[in-house]
C-alpha positions as CSV (number, residue, x, y, z in Angstrom):
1,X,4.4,1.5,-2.7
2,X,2.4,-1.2,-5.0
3,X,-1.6,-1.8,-4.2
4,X,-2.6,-3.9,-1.4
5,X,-5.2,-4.8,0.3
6,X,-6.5,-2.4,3.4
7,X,-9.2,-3.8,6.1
8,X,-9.3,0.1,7.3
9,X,-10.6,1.3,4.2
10,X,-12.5,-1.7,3.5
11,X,-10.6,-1.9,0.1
12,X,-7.2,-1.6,-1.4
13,X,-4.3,1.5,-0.5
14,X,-1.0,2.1,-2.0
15,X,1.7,5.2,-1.4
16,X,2.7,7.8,-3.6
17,X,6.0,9.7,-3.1
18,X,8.1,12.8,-5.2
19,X,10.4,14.9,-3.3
20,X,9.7,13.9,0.1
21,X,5.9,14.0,0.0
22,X,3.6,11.6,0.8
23,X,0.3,10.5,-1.0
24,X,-1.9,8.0,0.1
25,X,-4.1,6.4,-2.8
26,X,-7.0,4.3,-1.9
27,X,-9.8,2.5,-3.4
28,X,-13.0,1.5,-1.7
29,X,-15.2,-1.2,-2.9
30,X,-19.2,0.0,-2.5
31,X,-21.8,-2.5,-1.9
32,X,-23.4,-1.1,-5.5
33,X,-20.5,-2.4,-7.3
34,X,-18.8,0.9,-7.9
35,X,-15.7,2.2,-6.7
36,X,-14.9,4.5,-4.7
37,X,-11.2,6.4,-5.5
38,X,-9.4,9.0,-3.0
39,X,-6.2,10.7,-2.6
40,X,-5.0,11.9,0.7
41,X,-2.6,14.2,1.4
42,X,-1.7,14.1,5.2
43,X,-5.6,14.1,6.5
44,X,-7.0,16.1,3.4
45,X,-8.6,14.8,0.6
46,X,-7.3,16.0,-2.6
47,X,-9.1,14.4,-5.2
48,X,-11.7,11.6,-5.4
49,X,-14.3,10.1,-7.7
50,X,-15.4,6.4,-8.7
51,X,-15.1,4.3,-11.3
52,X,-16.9,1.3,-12.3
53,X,-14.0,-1.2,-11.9
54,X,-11.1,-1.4,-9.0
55,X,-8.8,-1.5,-12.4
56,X,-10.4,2.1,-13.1
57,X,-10.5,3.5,-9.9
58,X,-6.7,2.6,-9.1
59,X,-6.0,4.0,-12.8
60,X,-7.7,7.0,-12.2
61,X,-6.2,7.3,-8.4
62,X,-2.8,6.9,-9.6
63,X,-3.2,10.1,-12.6
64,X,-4.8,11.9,-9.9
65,X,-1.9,11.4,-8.1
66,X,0.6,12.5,-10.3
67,X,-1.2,15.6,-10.5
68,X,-1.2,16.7,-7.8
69,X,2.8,16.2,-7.7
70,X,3.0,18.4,-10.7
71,X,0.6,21.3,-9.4
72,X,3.2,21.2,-6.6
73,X,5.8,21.5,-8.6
74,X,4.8,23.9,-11.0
């Protein structure tokens, strides 16, 4: 699913999917100016971090992402 924009996490969320599973990537704008990345398996956080752009943090969401799919299926 592309980026858009997410009131409930007071930023932007996009969908991940491989072989029936589910990610949830999401980017959070802080009031600093950073941003904050996560991706959500289900209801656990998998991997997170910020970035100092929402062009970075979705970039670094997205690779985050796909590894997790390829832990899975390794």
């Amino acid at each position: 699913m592309p980026w858009k924009t997410d009131a409930d996490v007071c930023g932007e969320a996009a969908g991940m999917s491989c072989d029936g599973r589910v990610l949830d990537v999401v980017v959070t704008y802080c009031g600093d100016g950073s941003f904050f990345w996560e991706v959500v398996d289900g209801c656990d956080s998998i991997a997170s971090g910020t970035a100092a752009s929402a062009a970075d943090a979705r970039r670094a969401a997205e690779a985050a992402g796909r590894r997790a799919f390829i832990r899975v299926a390794a």
